[in-house]
C-alpha positions in Angstrom: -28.9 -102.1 67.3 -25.6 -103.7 69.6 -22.6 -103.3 68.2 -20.5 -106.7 68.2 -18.7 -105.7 71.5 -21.9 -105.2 73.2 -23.2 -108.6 71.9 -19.9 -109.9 73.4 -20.3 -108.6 76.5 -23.6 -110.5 77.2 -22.4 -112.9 80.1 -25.9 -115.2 78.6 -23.8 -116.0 75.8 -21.3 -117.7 78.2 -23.3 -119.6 80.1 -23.0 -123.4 79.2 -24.7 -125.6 76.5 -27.5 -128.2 78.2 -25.7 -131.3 76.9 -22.2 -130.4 78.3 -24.3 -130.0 81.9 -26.1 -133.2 81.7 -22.4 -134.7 80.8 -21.4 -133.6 83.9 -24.9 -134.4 86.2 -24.4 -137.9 84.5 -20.9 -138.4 86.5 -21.9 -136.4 89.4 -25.3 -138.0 90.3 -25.7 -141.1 88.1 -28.3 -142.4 90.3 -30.8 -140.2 88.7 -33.2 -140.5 85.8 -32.4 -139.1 82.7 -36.0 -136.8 82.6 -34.8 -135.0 86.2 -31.3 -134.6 84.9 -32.2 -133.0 81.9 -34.8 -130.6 83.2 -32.3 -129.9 86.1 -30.1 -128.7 83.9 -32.5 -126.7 81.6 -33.8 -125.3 84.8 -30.9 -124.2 86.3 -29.8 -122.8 83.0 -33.1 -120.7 82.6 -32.7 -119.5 85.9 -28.9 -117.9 85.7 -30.1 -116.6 82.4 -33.1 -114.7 83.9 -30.5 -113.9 86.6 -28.0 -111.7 84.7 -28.2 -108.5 82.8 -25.3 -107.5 80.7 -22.1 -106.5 82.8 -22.6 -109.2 85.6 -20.9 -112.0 86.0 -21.7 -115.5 85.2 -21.4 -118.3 87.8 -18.9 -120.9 87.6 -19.8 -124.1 85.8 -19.3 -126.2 89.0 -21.2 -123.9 90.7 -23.9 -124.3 87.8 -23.8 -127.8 88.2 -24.7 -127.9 91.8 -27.7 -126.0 91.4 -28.4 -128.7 88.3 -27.9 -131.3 90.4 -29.9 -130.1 93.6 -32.3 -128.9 91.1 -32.5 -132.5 89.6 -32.6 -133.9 93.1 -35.7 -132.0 94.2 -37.7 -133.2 91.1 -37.2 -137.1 91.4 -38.2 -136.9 95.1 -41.4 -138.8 95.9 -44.1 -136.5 96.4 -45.6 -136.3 98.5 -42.6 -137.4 100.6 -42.4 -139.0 104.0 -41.5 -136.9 107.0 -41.1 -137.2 111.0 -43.4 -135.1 113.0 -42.1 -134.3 116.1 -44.4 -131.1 116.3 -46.5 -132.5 119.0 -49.7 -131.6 116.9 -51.8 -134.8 116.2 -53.7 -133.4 113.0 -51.4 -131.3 110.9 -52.6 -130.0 108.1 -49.7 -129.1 106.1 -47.9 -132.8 107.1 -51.4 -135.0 105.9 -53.4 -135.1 108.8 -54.5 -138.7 109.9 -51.6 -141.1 109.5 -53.1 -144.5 108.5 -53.4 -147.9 110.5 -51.0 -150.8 109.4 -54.1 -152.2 108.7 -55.4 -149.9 106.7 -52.4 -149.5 104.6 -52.5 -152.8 103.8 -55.5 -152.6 102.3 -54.9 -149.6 100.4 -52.1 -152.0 99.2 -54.5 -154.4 98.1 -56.9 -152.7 96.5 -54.2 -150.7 94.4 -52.7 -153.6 93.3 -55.0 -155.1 90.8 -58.5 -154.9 89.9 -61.5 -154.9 92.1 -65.6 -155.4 92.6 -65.4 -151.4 92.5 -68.6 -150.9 91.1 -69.1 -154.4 90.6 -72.0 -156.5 92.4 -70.6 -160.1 92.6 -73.9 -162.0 93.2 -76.0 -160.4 90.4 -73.0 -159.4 87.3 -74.4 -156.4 87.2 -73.1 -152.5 87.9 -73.1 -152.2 91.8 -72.7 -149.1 93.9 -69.3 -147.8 95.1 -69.9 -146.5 98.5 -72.8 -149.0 99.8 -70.1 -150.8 101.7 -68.8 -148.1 103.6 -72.6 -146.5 104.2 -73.3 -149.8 105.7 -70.4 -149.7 108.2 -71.1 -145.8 109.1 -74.8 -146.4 109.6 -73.9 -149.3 112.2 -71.6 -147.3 113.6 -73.4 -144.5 114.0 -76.8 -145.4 114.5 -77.6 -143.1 111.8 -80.4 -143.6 109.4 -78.4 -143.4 106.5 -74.6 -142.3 105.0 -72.6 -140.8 102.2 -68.9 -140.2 101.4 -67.4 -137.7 99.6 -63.6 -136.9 98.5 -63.4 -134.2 101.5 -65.4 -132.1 103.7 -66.0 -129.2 101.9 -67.2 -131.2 99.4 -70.0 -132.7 101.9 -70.9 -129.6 102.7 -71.2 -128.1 99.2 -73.6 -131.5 98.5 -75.8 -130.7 101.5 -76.3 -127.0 100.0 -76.9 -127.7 96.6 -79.5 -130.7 97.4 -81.1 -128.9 100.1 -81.1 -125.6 99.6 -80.5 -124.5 95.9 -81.6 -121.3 95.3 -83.0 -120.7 98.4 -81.8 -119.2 101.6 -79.5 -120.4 104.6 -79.9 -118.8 107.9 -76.2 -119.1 109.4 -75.0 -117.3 112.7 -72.1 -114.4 111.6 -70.2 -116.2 114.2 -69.4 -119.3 112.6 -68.9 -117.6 109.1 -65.0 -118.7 109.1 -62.3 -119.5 107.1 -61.3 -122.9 106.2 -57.8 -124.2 105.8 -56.2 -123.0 102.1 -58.5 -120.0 102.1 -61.9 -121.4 101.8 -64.5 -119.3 103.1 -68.2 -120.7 104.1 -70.2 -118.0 102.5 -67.3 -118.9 99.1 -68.8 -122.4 99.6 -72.7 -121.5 100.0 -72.3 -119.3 97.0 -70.7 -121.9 94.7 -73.9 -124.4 96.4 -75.9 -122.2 94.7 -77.4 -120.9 97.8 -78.5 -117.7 99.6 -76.6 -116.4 102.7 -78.9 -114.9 105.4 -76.3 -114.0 108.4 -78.0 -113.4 111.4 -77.0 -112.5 114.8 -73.6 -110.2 115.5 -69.7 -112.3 115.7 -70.0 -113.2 119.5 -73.3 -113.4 120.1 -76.2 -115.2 118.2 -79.6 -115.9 120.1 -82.3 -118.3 119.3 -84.8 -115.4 118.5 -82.4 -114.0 115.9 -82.9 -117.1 113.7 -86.1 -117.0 114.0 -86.7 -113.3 113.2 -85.0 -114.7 110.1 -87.2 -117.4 108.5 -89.4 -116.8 106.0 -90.8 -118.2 102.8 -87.4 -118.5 100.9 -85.8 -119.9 104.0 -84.7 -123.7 103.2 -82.4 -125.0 105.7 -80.4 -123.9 109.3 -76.7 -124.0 109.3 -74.4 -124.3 111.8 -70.7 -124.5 111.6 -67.7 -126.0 114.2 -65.6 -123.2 114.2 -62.6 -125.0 113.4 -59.7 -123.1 114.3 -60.6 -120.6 116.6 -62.8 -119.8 119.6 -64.7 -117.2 121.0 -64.6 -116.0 124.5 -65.6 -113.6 127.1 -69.1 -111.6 126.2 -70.5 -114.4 123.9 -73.7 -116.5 123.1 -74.8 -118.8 120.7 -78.1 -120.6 120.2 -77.3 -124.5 121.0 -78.3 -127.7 118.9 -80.9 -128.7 121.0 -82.9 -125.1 120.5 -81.9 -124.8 116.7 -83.4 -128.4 116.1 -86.5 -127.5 118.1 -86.8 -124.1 115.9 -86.3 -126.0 112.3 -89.0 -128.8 113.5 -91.5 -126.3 114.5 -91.5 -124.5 111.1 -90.7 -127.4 109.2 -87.0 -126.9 107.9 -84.1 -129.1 108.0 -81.1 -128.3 110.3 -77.6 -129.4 108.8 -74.6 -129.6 111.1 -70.7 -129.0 109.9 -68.7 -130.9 112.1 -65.3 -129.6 110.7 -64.1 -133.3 112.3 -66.0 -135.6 113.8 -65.3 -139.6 115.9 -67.6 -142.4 115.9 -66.6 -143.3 119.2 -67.8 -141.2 122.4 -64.3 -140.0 123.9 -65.9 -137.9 126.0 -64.7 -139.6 129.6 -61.4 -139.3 127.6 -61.4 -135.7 127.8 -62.6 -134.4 124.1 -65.6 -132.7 124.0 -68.8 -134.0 123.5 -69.3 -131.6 120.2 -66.9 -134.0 118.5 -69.2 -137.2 118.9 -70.8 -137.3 115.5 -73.6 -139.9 116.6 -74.3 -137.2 119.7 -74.9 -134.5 117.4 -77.8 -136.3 115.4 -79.7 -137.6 119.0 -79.7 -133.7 119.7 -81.4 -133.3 116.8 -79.4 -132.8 113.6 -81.1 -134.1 110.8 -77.5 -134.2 108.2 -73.9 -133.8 110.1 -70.7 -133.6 107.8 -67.1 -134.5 108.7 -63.5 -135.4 107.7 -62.3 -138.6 107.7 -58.4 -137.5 107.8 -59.4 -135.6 111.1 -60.2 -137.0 114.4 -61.7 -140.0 113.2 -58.2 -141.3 112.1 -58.9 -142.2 108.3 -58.0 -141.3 104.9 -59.4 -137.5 103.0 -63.2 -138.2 103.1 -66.2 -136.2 103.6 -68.5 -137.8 105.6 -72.5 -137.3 105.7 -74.8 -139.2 108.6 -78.3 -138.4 108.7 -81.9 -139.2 107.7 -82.3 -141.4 104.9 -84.5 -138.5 102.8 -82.1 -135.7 102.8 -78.8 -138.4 102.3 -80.9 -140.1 99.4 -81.1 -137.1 97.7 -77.3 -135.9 98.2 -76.7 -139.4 96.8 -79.5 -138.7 93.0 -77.5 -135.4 92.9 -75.4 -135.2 89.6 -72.8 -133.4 91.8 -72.4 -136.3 93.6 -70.3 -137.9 91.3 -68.2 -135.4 90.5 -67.0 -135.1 94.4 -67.5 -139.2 94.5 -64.2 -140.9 96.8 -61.7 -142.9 94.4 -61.1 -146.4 95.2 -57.8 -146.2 97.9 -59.7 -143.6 99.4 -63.0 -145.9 99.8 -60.5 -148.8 100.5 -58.7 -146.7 103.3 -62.2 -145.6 104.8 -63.7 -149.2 104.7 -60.7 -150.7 106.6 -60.9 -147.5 109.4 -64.4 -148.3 109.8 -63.8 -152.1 110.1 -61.2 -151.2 112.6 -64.0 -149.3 114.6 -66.5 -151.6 114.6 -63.9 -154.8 115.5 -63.4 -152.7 119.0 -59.5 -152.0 117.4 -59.4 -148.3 116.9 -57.7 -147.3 119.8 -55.3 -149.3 119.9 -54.4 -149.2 116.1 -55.3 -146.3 114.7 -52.6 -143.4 115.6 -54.4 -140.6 115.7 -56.9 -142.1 118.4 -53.5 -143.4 120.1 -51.6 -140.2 120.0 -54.7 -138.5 121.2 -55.6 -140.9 124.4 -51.6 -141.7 125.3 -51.1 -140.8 129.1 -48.3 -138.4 130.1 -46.8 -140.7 132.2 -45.9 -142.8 128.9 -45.3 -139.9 126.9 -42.2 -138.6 130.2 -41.1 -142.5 130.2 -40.4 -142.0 125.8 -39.2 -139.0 126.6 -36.6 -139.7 128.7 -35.5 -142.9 126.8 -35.5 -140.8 123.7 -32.7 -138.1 125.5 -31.0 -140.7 126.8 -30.2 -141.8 123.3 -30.3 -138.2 121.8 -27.5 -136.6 123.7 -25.0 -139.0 122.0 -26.6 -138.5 118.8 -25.6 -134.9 118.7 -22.1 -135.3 119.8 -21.5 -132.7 121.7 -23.6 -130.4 119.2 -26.7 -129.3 121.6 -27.3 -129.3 125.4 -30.3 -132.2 126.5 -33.3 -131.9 128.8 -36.6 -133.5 129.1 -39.7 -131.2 130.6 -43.6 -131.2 130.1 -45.2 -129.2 127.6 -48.7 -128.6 126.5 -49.7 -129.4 122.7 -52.3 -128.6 120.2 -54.5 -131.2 118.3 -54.5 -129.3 114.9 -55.9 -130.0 111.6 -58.9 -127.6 112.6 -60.2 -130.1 115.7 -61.0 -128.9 119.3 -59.5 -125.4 118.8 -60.1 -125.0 122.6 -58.5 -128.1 123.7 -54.6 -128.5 124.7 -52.7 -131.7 125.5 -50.2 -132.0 128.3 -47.0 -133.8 126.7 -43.5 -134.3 127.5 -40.6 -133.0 125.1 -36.8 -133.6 124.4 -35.6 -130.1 124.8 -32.4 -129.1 122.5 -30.3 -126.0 123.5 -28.1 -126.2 120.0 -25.3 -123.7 119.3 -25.7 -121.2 116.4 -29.6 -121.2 117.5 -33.3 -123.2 117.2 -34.3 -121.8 113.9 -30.7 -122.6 112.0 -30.7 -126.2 113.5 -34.4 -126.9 112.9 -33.4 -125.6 109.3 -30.7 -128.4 109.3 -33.7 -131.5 111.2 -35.5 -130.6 107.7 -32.9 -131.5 105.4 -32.7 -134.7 107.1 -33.7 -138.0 105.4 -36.6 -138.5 106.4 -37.2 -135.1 107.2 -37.5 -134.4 110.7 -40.3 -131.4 111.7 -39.7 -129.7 115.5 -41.4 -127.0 117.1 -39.4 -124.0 118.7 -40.1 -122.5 121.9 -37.9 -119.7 123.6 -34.8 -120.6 121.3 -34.9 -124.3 121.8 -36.2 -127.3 119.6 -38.3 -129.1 121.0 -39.2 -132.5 119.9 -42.6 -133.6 120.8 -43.0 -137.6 121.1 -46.4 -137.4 121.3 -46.4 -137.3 117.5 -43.3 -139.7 116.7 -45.3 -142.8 115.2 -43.5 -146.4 116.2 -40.4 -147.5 115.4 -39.4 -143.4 114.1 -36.7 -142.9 117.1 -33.8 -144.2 115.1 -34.8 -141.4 112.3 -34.7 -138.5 114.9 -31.4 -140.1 116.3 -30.3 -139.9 112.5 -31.5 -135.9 111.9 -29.9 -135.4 114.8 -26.8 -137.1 114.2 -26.6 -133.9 111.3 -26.7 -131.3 114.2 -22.9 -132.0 114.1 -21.6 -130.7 110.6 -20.7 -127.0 111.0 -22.9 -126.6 114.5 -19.9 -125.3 116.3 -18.9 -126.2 119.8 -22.2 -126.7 122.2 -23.9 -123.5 124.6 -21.8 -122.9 127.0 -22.4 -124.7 130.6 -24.2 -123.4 133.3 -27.3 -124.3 135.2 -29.4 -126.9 133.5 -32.3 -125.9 131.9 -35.2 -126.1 134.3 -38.0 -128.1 133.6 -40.9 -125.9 133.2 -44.4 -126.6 133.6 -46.2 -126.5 130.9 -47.8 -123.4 130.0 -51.8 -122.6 131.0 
């Protein structure tokens, strides 16, 4: 049992009631709501309690009160919260993938607005089928026999197993056995499907004859997966489309095809590889190909399934189907990207397709207006150069495939990490990559009208930076790296 003294000696006891903090918050950040204030302040409370232990020393109340407040801060942010990408990589995961069309957000706008023909058909009254309309638009874009949409592309491929293949076996090559973004694992997915893994073949090299050595009477279905963010090289081999569809023809099985991401529109002459042409992938004989739609094909979080009308049809009378079904903005977003592709507009408006097809002699011209305006921005605070670069697509697309690009280089005193620290407490948030100790900002990435938020972030290079590197030669221009 403490005696008094020790029960005095608690600095807990000392630490501040919440109502005297959210006094304080209330003159110090009035702007806030009341709920973010008050957990603010039970937060930051909770957390100097769990901090001390009998002896230490409390913090002082103002310093209390800041954490409140930043704590308070954080929690009435938007989420998810609008940010600058001047990474350079098109499809990043982490920062949402696809940015949408004007267009398209627009009629996100709309449809979240008020009520809709959801599942409503106008002509007959009666209960009408959420997806038809965007089925329709995929099948003429595609030339596909038939189309479903999902809420993402695991999903898809978790529908394809469990319709096709439930409790039966799925000859996939160990090679393409990878791991997803998040930490999902194909054979996680197959074995959540309800299906049997049979793994054939060794991690670089999978021949035709070791899926057929495979088949058997519990055999249901051929898999093969894009190997999304990796590829192998040197001694390898794998069994191509063309060969697997001959092999699931001859003895009768279907042959489903995970894209990973997928286009509708052949960019081939543009330089992406012909794997990525979802329409291409069925004429070599896929019979079921799943993609993203927040991937290369520009659109909102979708998982997209082309294929023939008997294997779709039956994704479609699965009961799983509607618990991985697409809400309404989704379906809205992914109607309006479709109507985009089929009006001969997607290049032009949608920004992934844009950022990925930009030339880099317009990406050096934005460049170099962009430091013109950048070295002023800084004050002083970083040294200015414009070179070419090389860029990644991201999001899990064209592993393989690099972009040549043109950056703003910033030399900044106190270092790349510390000021690209500083670029993310900007408002918006501006996201750089760092290359040899300088920050690099990418304009491949930076969507229309964003310059005058990068000037801003950089604008906050200034406070504390400390006086600029000291002069020398300029830094050279590299080439980009091979």
């Amino acid at each position: 049992m403490l005696h008094n003294g020790e029960r005095k000696a608690d600095p807990r006891r000392r630490l501040p009631a919440i109502e005297r903090l959210l006094r304080g918050l209330a003159q110090r950040c009035p702007e806030l709501p009341d709920w973010a204030r008050r957990a603010g302040a039970r937060r930051a409370v909770a957390e100097e309690r769990a901090r001390l232990a009998p002896g230490a020393e409390a913090a002082e109340a103002e310093a209390l009160l800041g954490r409140a407040a930043g704590l308070a801060r954080e929690l009435a942010r938007p989420r998810p919260r609008r940010v600058v990408n001047a990474t350079g990589i098109v499809l990043h995961t982490n920062l949402g993938r696809a940015p949408l069309a004007p267009a398209v957000v627009e009629a996100v706008a709309e449809a979240a607005a008020g009520y809709s023909d959801l599942e409503l058909d106008l002509e007959s009254g009666g209960r009408g089928d959420r997806a038809a309309a965007v089925a329709e638009k995929l099948v003429l874009l595609s030339g596909a026999p038939a189309a479903h949409v999902v809420n993402n592309n695991a999903a898809a491929l978790l529908l394809a197993l469990g319709t096709l293949a439930a409790g039966r076996e799925v000859v996939v090559s160990r090679g393409e056995l990878v791991e997803i973004g998040g930490s999902f694992r194909v054979p996680e997915i197959m074995e959540r499907a309800g299906v049997r893994l049979v793994e054939v073949g060794t991690t670089n090299r999978t021949r035709l004859a070791d899926y057929a050595r495979a088949l058997g009477p519990a055999t249901a279905l051929l898999l093969k997966v894009h190997r999304s963010n990796f590829e192998l090289r040197g001694f390898v081999e794998e069994a191509g489309l063309e060969e697997l569809a001959a092999l699931g023809r001859a003895r009768g099985l279907p042959l489903l095809e995970d894209l990973g991401s997928g286009t509708l529109l052949d960019l081939t002459p543009r330089g992406l590889p012909a794997e990525a042409f979802a329409p291409g992938r069925l004429r070599a004989g896929a019979d079921v190909v799943c993609f993203s739609g927040d991937k290369l094909l520009g659109g909102p979080q979708a998982g997209i399934l082309l294929g023939a009308a008997g294997p779709v049809a039956a994704m479609r009378r699965n009961p799983l189907a509607r618990a991985l079904r697409l809400g309404k903005l989704g379906l809205a977003a992914l109607d309006a990207t479709l109507a985009l592709h089929l009006e001969g507009r997607a290049e032009r408006e949608i920004p992934v397709l844009r950022q990925l097809l930009e030339p880099a002699p317009a990406l050096e011209a934005r460049a170099r207006a962009l430091a013109e305006r950048a070295g002023p921005a800084t004050r002083g605070a970083a040294r200015v150069s414009v070179r070419p670069d090389r860029a990644r697509v991201g999001g899990g697309s064209l592993p393989g495939l690099e972009l040549d690009t043109w950056v703003v280089a910033l030399e900044v005193a106190g270092g790349a990490e510390r000021a690209a620290a500083r670029l993310r407490r900007a408002e918006p948030p501006l996201l750089v990559r760092i290359r040899e100790g300088l920050v690099l900002l990418d304009v491949r990435t930076l969507l229309v009208g964003e310059e005058e938020a990068v000037l801003r972030a950089l604008g906050g290079l200034t406070d504390g930076a400390g006086a600029p590197p000291a002069r020398g030669a300029p830094p050279r221009a590299d080439p980009p790296p091979r």
